[in-house]
N, C-alpha and C positions, 0 to 999 in steps of 0.2 A: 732399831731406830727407824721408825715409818716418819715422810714427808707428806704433808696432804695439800696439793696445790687446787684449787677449786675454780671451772669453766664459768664464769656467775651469767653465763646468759639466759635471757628472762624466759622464764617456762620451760628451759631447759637446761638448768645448769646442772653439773656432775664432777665427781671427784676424780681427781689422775692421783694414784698414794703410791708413794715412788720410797722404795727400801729390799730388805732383805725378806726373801721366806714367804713373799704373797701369794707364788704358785699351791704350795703346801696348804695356806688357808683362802685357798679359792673361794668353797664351799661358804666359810663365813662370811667374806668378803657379797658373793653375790647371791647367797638365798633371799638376801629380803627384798631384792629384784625380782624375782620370781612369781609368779602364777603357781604353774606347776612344778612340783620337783624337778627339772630335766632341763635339758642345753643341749644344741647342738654347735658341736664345734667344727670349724674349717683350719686346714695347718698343713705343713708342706711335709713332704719325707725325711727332711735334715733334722728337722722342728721335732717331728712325732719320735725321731727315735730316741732324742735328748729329755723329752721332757711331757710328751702326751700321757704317759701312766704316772708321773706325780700330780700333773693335774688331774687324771680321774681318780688320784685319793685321798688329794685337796677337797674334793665335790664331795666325792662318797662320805666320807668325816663330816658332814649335816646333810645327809639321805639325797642328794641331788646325782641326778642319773646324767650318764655321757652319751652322747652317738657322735661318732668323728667321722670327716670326709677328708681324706689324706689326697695333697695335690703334690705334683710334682714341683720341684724345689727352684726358682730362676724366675729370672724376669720375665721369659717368656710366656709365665703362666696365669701372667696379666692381660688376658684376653680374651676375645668373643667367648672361643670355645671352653676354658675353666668355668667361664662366666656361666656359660649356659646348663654347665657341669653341676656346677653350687646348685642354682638356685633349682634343677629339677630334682637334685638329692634333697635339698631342704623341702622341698614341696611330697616326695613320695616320704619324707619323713617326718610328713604332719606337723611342722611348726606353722602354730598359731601365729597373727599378730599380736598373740598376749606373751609368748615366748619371747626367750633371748637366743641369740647367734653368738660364739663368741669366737675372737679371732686371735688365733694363737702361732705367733708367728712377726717377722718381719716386716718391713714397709709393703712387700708385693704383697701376702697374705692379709693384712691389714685393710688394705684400699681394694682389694677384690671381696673378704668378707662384707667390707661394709657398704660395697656399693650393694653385691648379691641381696644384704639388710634392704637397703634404702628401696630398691624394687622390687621385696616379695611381699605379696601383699599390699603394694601402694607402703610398705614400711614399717619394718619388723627392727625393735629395738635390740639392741646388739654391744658386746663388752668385748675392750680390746685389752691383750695380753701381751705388749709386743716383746722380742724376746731378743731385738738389738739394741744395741745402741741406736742407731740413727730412727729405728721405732718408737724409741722410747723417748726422744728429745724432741721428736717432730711430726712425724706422720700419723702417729697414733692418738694426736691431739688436735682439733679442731676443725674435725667433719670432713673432710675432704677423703672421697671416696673416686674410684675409678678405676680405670683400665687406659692400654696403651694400646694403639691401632697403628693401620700403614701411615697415616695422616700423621703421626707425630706422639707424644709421649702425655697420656691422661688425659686426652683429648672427649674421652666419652665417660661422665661420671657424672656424680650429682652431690650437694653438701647433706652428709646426714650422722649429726651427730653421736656420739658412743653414749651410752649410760653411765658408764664408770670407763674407767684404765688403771689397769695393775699392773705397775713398770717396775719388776719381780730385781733387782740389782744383782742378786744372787747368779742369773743367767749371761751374766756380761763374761765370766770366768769361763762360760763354755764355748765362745768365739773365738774362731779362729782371728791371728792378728790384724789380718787385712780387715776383715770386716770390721773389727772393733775402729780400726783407725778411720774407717770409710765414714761409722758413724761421727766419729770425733770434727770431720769435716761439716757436718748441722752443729755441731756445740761452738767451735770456733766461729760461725756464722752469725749468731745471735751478737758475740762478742762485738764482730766487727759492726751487724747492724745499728746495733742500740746500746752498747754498754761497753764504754771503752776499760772501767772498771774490772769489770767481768773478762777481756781479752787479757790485760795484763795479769789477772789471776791464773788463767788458764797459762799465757806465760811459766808461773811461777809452778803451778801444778798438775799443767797435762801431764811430763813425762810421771808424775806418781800414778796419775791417773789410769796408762797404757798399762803400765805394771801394776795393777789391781789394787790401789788403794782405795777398799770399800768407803770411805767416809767421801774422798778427794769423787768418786764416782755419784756416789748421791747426793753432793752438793752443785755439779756441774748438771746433771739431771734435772736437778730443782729448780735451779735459775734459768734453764732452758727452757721451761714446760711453764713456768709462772712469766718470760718474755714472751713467749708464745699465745698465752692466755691471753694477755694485756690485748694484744692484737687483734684477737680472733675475735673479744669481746667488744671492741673495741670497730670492727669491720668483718661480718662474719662470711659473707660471699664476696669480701675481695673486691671491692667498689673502690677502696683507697689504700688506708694504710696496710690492709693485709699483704699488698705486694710488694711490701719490705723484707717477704718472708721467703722472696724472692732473689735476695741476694746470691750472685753467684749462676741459679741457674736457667739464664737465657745461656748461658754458654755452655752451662751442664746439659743441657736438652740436648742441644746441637749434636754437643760430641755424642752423647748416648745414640741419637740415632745414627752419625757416623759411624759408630761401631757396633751397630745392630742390634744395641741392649744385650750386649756380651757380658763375657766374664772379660774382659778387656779391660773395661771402665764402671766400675762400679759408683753406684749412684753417688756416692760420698765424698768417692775420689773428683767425679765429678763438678760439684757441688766445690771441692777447696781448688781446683784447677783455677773455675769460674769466680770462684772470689778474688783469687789472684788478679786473674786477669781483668776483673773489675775494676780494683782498686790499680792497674798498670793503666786503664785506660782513665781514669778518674782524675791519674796524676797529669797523663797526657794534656788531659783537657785543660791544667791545669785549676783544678777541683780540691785537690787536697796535695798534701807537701810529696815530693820526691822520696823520701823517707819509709812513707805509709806501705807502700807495696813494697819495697823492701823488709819492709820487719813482719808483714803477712806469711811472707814467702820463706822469711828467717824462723818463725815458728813452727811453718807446716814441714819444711825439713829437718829442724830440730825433730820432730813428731813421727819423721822418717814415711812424710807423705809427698804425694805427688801434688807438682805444684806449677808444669806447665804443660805444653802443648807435646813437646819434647820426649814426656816420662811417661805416653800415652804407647805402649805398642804394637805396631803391625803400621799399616795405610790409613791414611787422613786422606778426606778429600780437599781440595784447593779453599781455599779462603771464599770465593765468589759460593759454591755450595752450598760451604757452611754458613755463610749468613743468609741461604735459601732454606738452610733447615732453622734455624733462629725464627724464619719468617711466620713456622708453623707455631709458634710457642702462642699459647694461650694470653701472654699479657699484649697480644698484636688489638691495636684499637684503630679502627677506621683503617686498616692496612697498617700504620706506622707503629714500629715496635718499641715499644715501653724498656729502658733499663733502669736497674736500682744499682745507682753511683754514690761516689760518697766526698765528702768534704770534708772528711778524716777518718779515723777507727772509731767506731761507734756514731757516725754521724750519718748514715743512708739517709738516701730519699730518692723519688722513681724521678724519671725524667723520660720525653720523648724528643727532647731538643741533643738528638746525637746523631750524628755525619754517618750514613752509611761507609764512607770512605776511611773514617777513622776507626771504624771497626772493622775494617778490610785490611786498612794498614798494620792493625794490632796481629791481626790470624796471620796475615803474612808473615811478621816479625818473629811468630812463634811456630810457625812452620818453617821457615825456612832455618831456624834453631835447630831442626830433626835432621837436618841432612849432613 
């Protein structure tokens, strides 16, 4: 059973086909993309030992040829120096701007393939394959390409959209737990954003979902990637509503660069910390009921995820820091920094009308929870 959720933006729309066994018919999938027979793919060490030789006979199965650049596996490997890595291997390896790039792999593979896209050649089209959860609901749909620097986390990137994405469901079974859950933190996020419906499903069917219920998996994929769309189409370089896609991580940044873009905090975990504490600060403000961040937080531990400041471990720095690394986050306008609050489950919207103090107050309350 294949889903086909469709980008419809104009002069560029593209399909994201979300189901079982798309790696296997790759080949099908993206020949008629093609120029020439060939692809070059970008993919990490964890990636390539899982699943780089079924894609090369997916491809080979309608004569399409592989050349692969195998990157080290981490966050880490979101920057200059990968960056510079790709794009001189894709250039001694004669991809055309008529070729495809394809990106095989995770959120960090995904946004370093496609930035590498977006500037060889002034821009080389390119197919994402992502091969997580949190790839396959979010980062591998709707252009958004980059790298992370000392400055702060994707700060150096460009929008450039994919041709296709083939979010393979079959590959969620080769995750380890944490990761799956990390991603499950982007699915819960749409929930809380725009679809109160959608949270209390997830409710009802996350835990099938951790335990591999293929169906329960490529329905929470689908409604992900088609609220995603609506968005993207809807604001594609993030001028307004796209920064609802932002829930959660002015606070997920933060922490990530607190703790070095470790294995510490993983993006996802990130990402449901930050929603928590959205909606804690939301209540605060008196924005939505008392209620709301409690039953956030009643899920993501059901889901057996982290869900404060608390479940982060090693060193934090002081709340004054932290909302000096928040200061670096990309939705900063005129200096003052944008958060997306909400006025219930499923009801965001961004605001710059929030008290530095009350977001001081919040990291206090959740640090001082650690000791």
């Amino acid at each position: 059973m294949h889903e086909t959720v469709t980008v419809d933006l104009p002069g560029r729309a593209y399909e994201v086909r979300i189901g079982p066994g798309l790696i296997a018919r790759a080949g099908a999938e993206i020949a008629p993309l093609l120029h020439r027979s060939r692809v070059a793919v970008l993919t990490d060490d964890n990636v390539a030992a899982l699943h780089l030789d079924a894609l090369g006979m997916g491809l080979a199965e309608t004569g399409v040829k592989m050349q692969a650049l195998t990157l080290d596996a981490g966050e880490a490997t979101k920057s200059w120096g990968p960056l510079q890595k790709c794009v001189e291997w894709l250039l001694d390896a004669k991809v055309e701007r008529s070729d495809v790039v394809v990106a095989l792999g995770g959120g960090v593979i995904g946004d370093l393939a496609g930035f590498a896209a977006a500037i060889l050649r002034r821009g080389v089209r390119f197919v994402q394959i992502p091969t997580s959860l949190l790839a396959q609901v979010d980062s591998s749909v709707g252009g958004k390409t980059g790298i992370n620097v000392a400055q702060g986390k994707n700060l150096v990137g460009a929008f450039h959209q994919p041709s296709l994405v083939l979010a393979d469901t079959d590959v969620l079974d080769t995750l380890p737990e944490r990761d799956l859950l990390a991603g499950y933190g982007e699915v819960v996020k749409y929930g809380l954003l725009g679809d109160a419906e959608f949270f209390a499903w997830l409710e009802r069917n996350g835990p099938a979902l951790a335990q591999g219920d293929a169906a329960a998996r490529i329905a929470a994929v689908r409604r992900s990637v088609e609220m995603k769309a609506e968005i993207v189409i809807r604001d594609e370089t993030e001028q307004g509503d796209r920064a609802l896609l932002n829930l959660g991580h002015t606070f997920c940044h933060a922490l990530e660069a607190a703790t070095g873009y470790s294995n510490r905090l993983l993006h996802g975990e990130g990402v449901a910390i930050g929603c928590a504490l959205a909606f804690e600060l939301s209540a605060r403000l008196g924005l939505c009921a008392q209620e709301d961040p409690s039953r956030v937080r009643a899920h993501l531990r059901e889901m057996g995820m982290k869900t404060d400041l608390a479940d982060i471990p090693g060193e934090l720095p002081g709340s004054e820091a932290l909302l000096d690394l928040m200061g670096q986050d990309k939705k900063v306008v005129d200096g003052t920094l944008r958060f997306i609050l909400a006025r219930g489950i499923g009801q965001a919207f961004v605001t710059s009308d929030v008290s530095r103090d009350a977001v001081r107050d919040l990291l206090s309350d959740g640090l001082s929870a650690r000791s």
